[in-house]
PDB file with one MODEL, atoms N, CA, C and O in Angstrom:
MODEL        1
ATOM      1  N   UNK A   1      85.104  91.390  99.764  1.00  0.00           N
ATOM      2  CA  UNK A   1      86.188  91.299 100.717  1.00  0.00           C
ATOM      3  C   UNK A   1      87.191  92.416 100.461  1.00  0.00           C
ATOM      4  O   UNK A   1      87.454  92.864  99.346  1.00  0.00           O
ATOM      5  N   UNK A   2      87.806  92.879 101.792  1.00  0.00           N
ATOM      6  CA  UNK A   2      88.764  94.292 101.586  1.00  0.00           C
ATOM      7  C   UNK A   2      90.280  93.654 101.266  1.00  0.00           C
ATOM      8  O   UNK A   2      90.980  92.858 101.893  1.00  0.00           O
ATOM      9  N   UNK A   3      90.450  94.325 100.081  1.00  0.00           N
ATOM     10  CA  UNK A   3      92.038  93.907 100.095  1.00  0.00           C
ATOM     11  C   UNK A   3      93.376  94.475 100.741  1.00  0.00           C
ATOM     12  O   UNK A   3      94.535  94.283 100.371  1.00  0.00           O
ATOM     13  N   UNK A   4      92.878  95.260 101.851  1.00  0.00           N
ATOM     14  CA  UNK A   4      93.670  95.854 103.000  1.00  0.00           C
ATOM     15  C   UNK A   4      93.635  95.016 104.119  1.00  0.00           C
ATOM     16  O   UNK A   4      92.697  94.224 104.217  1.00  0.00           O
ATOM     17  N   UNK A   5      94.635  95.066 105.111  1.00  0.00           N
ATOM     18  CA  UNK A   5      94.245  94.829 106.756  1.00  0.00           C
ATOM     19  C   UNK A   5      94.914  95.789 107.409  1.00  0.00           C
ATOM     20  O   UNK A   5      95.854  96.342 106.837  1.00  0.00           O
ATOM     21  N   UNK A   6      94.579  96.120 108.605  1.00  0.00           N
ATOM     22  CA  UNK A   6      95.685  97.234 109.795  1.00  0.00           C
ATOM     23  C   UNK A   6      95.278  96.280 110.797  1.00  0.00           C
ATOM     24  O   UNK A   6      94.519  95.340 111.030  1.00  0.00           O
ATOM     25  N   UNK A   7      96.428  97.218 111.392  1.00  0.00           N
ATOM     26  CA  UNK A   7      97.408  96.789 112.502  1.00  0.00           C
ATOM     27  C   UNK A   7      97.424  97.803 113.831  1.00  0.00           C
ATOM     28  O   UNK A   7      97.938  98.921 113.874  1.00  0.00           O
ATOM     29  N   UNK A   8      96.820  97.206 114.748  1.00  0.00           N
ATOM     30  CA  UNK A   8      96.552  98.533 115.712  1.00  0.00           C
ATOM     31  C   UNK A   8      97.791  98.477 116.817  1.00  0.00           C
ATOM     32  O   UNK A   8      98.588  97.547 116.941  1.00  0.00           O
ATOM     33  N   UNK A   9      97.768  99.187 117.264  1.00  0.00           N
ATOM     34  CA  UNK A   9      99.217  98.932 118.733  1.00  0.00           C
ATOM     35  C   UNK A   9      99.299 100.185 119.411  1.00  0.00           C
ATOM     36  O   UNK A   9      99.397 101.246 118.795  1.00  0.00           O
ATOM     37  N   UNK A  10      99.258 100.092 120.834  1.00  0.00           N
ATOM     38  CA  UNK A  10      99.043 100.833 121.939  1.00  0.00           C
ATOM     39  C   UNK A  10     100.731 101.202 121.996  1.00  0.00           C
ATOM     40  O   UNK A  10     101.526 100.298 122.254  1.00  0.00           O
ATOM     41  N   UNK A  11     101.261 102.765 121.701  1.00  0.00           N
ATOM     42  CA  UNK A  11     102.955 102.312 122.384  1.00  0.00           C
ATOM     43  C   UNK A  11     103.146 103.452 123.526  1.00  0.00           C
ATOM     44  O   UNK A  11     102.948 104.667 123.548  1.00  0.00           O
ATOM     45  N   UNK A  12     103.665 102.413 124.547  1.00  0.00           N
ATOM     46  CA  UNK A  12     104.469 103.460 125.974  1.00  0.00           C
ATOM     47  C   UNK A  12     102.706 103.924 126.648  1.00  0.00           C
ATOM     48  O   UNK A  12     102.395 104.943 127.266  1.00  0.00           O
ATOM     49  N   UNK A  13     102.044 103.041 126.339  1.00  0.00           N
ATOM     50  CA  UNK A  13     100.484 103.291 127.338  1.00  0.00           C
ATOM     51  C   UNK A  13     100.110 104.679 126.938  1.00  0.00           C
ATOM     52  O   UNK A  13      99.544 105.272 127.856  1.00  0.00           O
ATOM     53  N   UNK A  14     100.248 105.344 125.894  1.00  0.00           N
ATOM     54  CA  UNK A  14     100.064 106.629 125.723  1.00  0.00           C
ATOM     55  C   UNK A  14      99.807 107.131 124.187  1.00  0.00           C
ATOM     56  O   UNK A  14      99.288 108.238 124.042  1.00  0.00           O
ATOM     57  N   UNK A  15     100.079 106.519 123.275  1.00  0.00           N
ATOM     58  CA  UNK A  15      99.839 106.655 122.033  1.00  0.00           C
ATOM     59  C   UNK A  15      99.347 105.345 121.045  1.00  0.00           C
ATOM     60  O   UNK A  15      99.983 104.299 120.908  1.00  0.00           O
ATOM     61  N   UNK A  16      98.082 105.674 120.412  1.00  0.00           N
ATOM     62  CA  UNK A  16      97.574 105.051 119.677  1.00  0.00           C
ATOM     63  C   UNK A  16      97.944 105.166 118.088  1.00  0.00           C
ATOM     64  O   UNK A  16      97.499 106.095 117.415  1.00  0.00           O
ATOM     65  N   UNK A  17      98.935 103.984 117.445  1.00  0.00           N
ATOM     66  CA  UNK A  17      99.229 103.960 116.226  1.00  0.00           C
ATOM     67  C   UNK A  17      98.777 102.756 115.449  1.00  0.00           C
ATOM     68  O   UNK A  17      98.696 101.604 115.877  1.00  0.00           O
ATOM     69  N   UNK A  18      98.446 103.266 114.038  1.00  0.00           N
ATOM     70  CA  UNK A  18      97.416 102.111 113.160  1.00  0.00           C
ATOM     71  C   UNK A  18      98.105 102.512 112.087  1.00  0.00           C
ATOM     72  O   UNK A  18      98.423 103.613 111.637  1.00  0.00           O
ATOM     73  N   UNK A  19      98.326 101.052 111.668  1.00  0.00           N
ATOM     74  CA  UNK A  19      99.343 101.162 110.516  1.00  0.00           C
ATOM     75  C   UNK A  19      98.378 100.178 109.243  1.00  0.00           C
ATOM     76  O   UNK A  19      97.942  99.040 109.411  1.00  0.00           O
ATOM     77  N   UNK A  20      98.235 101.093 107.915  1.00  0.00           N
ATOM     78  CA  UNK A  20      97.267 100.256 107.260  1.00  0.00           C
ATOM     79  C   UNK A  20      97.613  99.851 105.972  1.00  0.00           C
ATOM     80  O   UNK A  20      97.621 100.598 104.993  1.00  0.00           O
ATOM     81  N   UNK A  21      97.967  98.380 105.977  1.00  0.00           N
ATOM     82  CA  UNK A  21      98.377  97.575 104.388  1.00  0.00           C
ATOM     83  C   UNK A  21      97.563  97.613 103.222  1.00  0.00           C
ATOM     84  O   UNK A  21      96.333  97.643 103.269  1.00  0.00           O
ATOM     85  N   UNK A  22      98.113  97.612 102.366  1.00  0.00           N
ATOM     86  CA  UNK A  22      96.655  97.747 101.560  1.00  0.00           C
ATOM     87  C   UNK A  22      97.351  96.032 100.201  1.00  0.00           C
ATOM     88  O   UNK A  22      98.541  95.733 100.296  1.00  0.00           O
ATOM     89  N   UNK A  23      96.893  95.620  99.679  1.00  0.00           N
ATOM     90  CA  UNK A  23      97.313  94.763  99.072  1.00  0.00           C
ATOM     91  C   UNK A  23      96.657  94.321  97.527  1.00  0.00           C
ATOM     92  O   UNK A  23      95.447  94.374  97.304  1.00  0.00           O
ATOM     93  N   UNK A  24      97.607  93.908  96.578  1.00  0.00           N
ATOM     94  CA  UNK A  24      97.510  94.035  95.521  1.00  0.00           C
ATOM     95  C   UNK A  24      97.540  92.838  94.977  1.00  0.00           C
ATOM     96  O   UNK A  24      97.985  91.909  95.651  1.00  0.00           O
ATOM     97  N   UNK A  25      97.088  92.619  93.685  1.00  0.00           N
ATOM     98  CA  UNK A  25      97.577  91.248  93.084  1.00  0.00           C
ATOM     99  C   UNK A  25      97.844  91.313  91.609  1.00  0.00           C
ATOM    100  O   UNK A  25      97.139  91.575  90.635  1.00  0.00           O
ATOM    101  N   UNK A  26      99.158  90.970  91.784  1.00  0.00           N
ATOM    102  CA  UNK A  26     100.013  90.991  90.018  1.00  0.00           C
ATOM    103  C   UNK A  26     100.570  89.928  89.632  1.00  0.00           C
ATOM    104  O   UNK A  26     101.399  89.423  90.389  1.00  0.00           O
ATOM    105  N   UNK A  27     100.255  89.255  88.277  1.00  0.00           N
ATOM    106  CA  UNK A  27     100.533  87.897  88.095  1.00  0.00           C
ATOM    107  C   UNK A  27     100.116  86.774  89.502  1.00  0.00           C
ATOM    108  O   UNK A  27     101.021  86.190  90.099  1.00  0.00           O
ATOM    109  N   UNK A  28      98.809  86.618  89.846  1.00  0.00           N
ATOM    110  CA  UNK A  28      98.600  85.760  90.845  1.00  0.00           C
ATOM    111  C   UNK A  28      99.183  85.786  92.164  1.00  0.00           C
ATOM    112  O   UNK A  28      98.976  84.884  92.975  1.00  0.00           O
ATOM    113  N   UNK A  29     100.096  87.055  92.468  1.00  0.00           N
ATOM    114  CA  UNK A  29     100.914  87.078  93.620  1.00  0.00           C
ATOM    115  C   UNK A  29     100.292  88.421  94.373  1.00  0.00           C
ATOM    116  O   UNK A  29      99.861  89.516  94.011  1.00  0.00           O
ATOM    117  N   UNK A  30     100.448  87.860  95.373  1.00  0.00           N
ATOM    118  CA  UNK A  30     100.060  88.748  96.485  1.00  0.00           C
ATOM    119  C   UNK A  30     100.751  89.528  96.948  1.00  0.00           C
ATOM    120  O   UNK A  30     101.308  88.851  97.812  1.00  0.00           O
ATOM    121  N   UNK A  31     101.348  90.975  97.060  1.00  0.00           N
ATOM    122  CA  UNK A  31     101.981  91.994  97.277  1.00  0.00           C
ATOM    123  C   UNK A  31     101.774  93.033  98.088  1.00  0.00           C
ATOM    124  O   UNK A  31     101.261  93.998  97.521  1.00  0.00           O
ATOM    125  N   UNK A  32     102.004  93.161  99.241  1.00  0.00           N
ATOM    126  CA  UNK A  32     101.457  94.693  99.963  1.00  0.00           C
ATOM    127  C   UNK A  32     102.531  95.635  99.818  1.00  0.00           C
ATOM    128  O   UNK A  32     103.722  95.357  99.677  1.00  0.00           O
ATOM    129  N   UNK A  33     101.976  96.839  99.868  1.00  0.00           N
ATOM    130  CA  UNK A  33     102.628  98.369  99.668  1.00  0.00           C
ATOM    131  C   UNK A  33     103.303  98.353 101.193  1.00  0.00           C
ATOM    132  O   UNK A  33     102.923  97.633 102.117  1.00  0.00           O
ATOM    133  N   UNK A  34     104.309  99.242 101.235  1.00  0.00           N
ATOM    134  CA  UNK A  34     104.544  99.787 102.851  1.00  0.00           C
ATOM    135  C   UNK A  34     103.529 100.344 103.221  1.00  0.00           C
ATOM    136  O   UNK A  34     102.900 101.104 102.485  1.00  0.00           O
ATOM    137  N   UNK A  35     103.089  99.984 104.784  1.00  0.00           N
ATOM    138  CA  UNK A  35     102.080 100.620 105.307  1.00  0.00           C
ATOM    139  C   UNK A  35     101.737 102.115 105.270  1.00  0.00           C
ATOM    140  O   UNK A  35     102.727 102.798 105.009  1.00  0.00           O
ATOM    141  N   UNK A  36     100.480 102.888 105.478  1.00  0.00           N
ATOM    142  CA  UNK A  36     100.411 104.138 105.850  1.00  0.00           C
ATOM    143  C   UNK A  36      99.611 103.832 107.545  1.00  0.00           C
ATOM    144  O   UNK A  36      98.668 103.223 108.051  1.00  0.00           O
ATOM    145  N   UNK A  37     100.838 104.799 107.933  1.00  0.00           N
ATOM    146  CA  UNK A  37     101.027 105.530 109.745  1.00  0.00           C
ATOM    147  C   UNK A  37     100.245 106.513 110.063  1.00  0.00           C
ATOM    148  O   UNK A  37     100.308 107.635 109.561  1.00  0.00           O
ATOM    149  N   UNK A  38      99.462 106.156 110.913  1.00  0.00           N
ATOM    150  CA  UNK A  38      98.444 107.251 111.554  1.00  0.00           C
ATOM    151  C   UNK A  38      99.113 107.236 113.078  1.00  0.00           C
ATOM    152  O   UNK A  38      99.496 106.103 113.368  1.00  0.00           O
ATOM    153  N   UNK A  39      99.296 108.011 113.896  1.00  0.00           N
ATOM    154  CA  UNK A  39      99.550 108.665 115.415  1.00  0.00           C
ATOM    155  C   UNK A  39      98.542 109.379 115.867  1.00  0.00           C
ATOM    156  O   UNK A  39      98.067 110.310 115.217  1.00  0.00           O
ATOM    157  N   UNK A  40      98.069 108.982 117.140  1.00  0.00           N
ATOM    158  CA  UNK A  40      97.312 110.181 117.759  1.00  0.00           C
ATOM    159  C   UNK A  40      97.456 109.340 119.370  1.00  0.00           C
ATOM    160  O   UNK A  40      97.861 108.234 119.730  1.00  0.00           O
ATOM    161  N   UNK A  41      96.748 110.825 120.208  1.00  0.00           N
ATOM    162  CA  UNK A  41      96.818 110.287 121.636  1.00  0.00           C
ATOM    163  C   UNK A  41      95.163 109.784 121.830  1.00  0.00           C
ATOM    164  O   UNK A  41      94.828 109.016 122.732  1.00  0.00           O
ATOM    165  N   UNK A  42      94.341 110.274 120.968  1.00  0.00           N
ATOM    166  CA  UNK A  42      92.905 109.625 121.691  1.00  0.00           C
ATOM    167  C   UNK A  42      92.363 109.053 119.836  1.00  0.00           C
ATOM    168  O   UNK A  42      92.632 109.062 118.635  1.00  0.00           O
ATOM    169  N   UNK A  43      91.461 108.637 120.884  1.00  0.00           N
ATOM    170  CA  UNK A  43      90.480 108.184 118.945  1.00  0.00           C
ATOM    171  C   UNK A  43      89.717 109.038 118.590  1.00  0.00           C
ATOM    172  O   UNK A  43      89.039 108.683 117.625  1.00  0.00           O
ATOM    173  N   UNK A  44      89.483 110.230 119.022  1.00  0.00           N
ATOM    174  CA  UNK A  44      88.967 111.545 118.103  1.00  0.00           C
ATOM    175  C   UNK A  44      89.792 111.975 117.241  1.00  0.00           C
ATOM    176  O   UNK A  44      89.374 112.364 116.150  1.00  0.00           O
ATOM    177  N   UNK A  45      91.222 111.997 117.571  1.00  0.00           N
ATOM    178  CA  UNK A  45      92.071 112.997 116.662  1.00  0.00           C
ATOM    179  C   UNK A  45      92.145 111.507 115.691  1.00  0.00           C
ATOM    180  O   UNK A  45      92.039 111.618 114.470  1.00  0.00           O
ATOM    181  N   UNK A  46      92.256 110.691 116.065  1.00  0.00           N
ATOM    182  CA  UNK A  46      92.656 109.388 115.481  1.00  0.00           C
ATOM    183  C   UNK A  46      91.867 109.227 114.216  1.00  0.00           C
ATOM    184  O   UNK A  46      92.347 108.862 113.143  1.00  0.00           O
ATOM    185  N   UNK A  47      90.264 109.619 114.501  1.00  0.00           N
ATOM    186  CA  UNK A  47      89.350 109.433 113.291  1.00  0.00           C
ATOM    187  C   UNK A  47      89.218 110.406 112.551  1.00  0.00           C
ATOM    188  O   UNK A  47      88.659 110.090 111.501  1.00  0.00           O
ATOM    189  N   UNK A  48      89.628 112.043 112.662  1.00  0.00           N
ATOM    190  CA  UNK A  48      89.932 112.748 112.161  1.00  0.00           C
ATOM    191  C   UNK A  48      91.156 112.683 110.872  1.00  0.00           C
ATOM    192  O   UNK A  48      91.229 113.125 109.725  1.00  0.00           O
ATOM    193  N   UNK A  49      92.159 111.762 111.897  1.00  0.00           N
ATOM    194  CA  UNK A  49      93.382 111.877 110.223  1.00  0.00           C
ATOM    195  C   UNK A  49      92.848 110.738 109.583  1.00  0.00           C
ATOM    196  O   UNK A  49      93.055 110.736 108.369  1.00  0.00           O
ATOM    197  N   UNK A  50      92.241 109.793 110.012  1.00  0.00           N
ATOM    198  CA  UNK A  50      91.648 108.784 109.100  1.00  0.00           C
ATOM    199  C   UNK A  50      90.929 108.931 107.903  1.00  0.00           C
ATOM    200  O   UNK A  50      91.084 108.377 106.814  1.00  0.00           O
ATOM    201  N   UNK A  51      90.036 109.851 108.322  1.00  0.00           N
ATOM    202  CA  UNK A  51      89.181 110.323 107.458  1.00  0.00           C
ATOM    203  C   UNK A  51      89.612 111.187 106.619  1.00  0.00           C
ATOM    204  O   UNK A  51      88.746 111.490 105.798  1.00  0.00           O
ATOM    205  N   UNK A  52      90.694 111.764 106.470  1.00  0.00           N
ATOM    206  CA  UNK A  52      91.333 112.854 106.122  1.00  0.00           C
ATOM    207  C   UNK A  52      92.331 111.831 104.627  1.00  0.00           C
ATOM    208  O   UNK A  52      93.222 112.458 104.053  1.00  0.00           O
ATOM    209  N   UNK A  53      92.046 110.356 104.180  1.00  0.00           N
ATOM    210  CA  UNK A  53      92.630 109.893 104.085  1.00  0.00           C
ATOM    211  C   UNK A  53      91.806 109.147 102.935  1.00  0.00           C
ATOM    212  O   UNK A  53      90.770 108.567 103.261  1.00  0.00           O
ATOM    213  N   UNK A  54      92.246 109.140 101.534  1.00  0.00           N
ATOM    214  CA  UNK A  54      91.056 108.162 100.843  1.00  0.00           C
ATOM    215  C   UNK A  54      91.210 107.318 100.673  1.00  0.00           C
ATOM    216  O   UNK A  54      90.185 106.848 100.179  1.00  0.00           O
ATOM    217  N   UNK A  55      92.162 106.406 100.772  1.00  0.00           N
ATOM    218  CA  UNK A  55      92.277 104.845 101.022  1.00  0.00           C
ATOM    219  C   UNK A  55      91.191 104.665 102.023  1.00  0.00           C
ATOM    220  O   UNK A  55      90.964 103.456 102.067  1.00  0.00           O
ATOM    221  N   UNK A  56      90.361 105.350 102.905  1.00  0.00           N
ATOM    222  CA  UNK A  56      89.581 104.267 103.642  1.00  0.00           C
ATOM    223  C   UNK A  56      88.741 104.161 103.028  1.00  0.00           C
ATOM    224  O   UNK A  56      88.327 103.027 102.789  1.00  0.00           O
ATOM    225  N   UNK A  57      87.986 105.502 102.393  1.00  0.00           N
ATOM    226  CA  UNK A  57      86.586 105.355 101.850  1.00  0.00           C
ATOM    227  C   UNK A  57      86.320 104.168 101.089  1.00  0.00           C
ATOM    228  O   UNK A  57      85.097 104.022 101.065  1.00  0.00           O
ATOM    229  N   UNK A  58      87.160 102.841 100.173  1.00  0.00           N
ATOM    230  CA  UNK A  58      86.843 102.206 100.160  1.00  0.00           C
ATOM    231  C   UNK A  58      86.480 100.844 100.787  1.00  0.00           C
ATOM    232  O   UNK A  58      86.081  99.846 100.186  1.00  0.00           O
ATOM    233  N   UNK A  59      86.719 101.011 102.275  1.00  0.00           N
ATOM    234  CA  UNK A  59      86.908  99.859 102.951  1.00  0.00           C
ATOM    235  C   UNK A  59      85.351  99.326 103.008  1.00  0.00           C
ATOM    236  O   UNK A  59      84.590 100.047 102.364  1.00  0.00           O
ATOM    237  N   UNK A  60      84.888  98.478 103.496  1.00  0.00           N
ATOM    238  CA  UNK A  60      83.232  97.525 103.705  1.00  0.00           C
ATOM    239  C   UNK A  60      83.087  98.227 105.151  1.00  0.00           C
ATOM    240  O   UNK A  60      84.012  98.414 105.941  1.00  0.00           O
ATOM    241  N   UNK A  61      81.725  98.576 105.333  1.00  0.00           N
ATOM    242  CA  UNK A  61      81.284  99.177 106.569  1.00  0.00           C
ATOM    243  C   UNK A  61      81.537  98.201 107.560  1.00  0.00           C
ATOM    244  O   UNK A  61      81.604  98.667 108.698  1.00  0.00           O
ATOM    245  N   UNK A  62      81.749  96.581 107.420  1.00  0.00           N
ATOM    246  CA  UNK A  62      82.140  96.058 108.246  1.00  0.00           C
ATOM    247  C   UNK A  62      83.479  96.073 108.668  1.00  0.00           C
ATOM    248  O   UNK A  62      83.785  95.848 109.839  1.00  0.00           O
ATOM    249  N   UNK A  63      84.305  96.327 107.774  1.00  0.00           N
ATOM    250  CA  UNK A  63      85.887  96.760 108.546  1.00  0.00           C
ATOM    251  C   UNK A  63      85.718  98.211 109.226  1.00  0.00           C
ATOM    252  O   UNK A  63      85.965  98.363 110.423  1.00  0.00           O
ATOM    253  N   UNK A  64      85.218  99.439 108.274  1.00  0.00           N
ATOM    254  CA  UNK A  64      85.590 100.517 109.061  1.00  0.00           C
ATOM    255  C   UNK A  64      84.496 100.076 110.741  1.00  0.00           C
ATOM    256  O   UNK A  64      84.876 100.645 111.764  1.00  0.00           O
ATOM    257  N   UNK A  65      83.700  99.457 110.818  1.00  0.00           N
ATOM    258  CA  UNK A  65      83.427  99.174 112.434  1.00  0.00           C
ATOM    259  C   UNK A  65      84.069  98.676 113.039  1.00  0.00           C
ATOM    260  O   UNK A  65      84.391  99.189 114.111  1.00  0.00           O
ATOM    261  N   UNK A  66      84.613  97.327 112.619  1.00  0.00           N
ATOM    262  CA  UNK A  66      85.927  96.762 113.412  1.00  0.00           C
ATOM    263  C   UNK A  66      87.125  97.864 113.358  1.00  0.00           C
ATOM    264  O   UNK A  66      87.791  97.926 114.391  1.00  0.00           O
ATOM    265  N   UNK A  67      87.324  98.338 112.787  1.00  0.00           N
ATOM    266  CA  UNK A  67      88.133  99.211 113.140  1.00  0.00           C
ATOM    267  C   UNK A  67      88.000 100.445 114.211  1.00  0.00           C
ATOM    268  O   UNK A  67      88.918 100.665 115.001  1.00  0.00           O
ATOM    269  N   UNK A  68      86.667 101.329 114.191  1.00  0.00           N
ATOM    270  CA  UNK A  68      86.364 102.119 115.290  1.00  0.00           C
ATOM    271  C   UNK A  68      86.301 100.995 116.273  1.00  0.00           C
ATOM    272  O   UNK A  68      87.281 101.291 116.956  1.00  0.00           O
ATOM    273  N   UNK A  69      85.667  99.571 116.976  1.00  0.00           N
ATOM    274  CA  UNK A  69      85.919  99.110 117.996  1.00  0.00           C
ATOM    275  C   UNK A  69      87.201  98.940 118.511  1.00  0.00           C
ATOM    276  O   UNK A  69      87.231  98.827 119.736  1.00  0.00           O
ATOM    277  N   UNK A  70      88.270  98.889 117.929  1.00  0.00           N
ATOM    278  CA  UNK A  70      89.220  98.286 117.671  1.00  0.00           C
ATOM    279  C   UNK A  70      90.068  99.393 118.452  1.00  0.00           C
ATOM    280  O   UNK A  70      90.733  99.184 119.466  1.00  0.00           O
ATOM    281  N   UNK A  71      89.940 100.433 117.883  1.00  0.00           N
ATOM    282  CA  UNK A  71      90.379 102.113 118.408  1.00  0.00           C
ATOM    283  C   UNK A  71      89.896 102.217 119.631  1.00  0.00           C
ATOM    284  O   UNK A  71      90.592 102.528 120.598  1.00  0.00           O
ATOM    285  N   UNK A  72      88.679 101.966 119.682  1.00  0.00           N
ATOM    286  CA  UNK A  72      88.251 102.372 120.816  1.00  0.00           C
ATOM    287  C   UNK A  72      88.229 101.493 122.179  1.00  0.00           C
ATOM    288  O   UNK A  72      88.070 102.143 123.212  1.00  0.00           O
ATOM    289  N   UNK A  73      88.389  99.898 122.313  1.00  0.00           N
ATOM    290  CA  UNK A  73      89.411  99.210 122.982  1.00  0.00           C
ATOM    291  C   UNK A  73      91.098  99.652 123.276  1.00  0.00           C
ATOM    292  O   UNK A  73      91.638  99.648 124.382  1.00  0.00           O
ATOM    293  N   UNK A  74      91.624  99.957 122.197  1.00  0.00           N
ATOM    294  CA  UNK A  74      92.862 100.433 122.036  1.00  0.00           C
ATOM    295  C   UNK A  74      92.379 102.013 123.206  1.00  0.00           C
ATOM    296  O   UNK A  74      92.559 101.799 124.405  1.00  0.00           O
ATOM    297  N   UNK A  75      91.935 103.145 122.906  1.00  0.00           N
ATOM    298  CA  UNK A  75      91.969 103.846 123.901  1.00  0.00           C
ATOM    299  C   UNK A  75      91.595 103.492 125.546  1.00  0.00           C
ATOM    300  O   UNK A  75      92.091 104.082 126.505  1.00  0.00           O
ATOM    301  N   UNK A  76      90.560 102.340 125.621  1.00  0.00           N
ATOM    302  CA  UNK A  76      90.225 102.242 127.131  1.00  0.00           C
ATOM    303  C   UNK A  76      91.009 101.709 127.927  1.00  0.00           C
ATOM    304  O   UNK A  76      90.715 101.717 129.122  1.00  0.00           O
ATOM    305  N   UNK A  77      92.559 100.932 127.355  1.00  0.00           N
ATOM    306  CA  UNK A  77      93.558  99.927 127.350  1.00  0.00           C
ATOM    307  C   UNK A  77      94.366 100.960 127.745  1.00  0.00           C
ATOM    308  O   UNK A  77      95.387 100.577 128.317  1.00  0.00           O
ATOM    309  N   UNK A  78      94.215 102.399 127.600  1.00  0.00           N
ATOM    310  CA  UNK A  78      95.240 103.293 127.440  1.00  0.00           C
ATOM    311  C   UNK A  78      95.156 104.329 129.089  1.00  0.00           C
ATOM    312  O   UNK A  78      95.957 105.004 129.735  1.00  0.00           O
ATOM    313  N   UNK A  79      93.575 103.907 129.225  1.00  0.00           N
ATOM    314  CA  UNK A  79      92.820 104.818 130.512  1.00  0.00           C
ATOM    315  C   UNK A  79      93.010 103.825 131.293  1.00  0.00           C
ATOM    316  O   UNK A  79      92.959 104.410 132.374  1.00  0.00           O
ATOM    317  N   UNK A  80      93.205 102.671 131.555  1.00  0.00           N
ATOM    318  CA  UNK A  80      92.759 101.798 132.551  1.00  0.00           C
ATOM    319  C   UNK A  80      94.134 101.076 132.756  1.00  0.00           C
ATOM    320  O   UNK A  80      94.030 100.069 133.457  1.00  0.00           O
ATOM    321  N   UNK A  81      95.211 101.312 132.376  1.00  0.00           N
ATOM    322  CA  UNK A  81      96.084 101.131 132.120  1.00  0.00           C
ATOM    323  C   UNK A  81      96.879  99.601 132.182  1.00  0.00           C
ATOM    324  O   UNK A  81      97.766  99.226 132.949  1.00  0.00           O
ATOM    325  N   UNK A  82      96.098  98.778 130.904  1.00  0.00           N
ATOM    326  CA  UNK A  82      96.143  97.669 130.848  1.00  0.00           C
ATOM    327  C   UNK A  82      96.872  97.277 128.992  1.00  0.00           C
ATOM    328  O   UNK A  82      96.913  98.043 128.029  1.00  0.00           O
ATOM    329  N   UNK A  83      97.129  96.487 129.047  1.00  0.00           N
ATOM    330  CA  UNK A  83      97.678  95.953 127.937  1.00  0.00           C
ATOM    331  C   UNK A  83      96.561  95.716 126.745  1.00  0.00           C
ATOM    332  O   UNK A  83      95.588  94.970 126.857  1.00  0.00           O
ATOM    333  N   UNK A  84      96.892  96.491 125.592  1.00  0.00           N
ATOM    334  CA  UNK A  84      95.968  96.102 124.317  1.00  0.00           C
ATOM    335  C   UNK A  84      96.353  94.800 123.529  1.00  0.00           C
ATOM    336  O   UNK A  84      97.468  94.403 123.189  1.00  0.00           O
ATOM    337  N   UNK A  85      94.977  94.191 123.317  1.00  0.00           N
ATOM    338  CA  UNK A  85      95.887  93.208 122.257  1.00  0.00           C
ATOM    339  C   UNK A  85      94.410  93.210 121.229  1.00  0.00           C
ATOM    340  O   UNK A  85      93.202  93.247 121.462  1.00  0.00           O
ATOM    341  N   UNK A  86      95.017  93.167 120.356  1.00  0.00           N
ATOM    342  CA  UNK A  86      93.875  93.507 118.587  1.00  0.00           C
ATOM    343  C   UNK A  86      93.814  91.930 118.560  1.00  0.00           C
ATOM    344  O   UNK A  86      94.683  91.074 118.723  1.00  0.00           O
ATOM    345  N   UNK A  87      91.882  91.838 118.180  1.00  0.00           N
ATOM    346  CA  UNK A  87      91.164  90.614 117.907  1.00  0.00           C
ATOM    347  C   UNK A  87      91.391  90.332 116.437  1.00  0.00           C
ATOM    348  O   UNK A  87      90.891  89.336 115.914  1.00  0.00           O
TER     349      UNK A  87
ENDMDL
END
């Protein structure tokens, strides 16, 4: 199991921002860091700074997929000009 989660959000129908927690445990307590902020207008540039980034490389191939779906809902939300909301 990943001890991160993000947070996706469509803002002003025009920019795609993912903000990603990462979380720790000291003395039995659960603690997250301030997020790290990614910006972009599409999910190409989007997976570009991602990757650019080594906190992901450890994520489970099943998050980094939910996450490209996730982006990539988030962009069609952005073309069709409808409201995103993250599963």
């Amino acid at each position: 199991m990943d001890t991160s989660y993000v947070l996706i959000r469509v803002y002003n129908q025009e920019t795609i921002e993912v903000y990603y927690f990462k979380c720790n445990t000291y003395c039995n307590r659960t603690l997250y860091k301030y997020p790290i902020c990614f910006t972009a207008n599409n999910i190409h540039c989007m997976f570009i700074l991602i990757s650019l980034h080594n906190e992901f490389i450890f994520l489970s191939t099943q998050h980094k997929l939910y996450l490209g779906k996730e982006l990539y809902k988030a962009e069609i939300s952005i073309q069709l000009n409808q409201q995103y909301i993250q599963e």
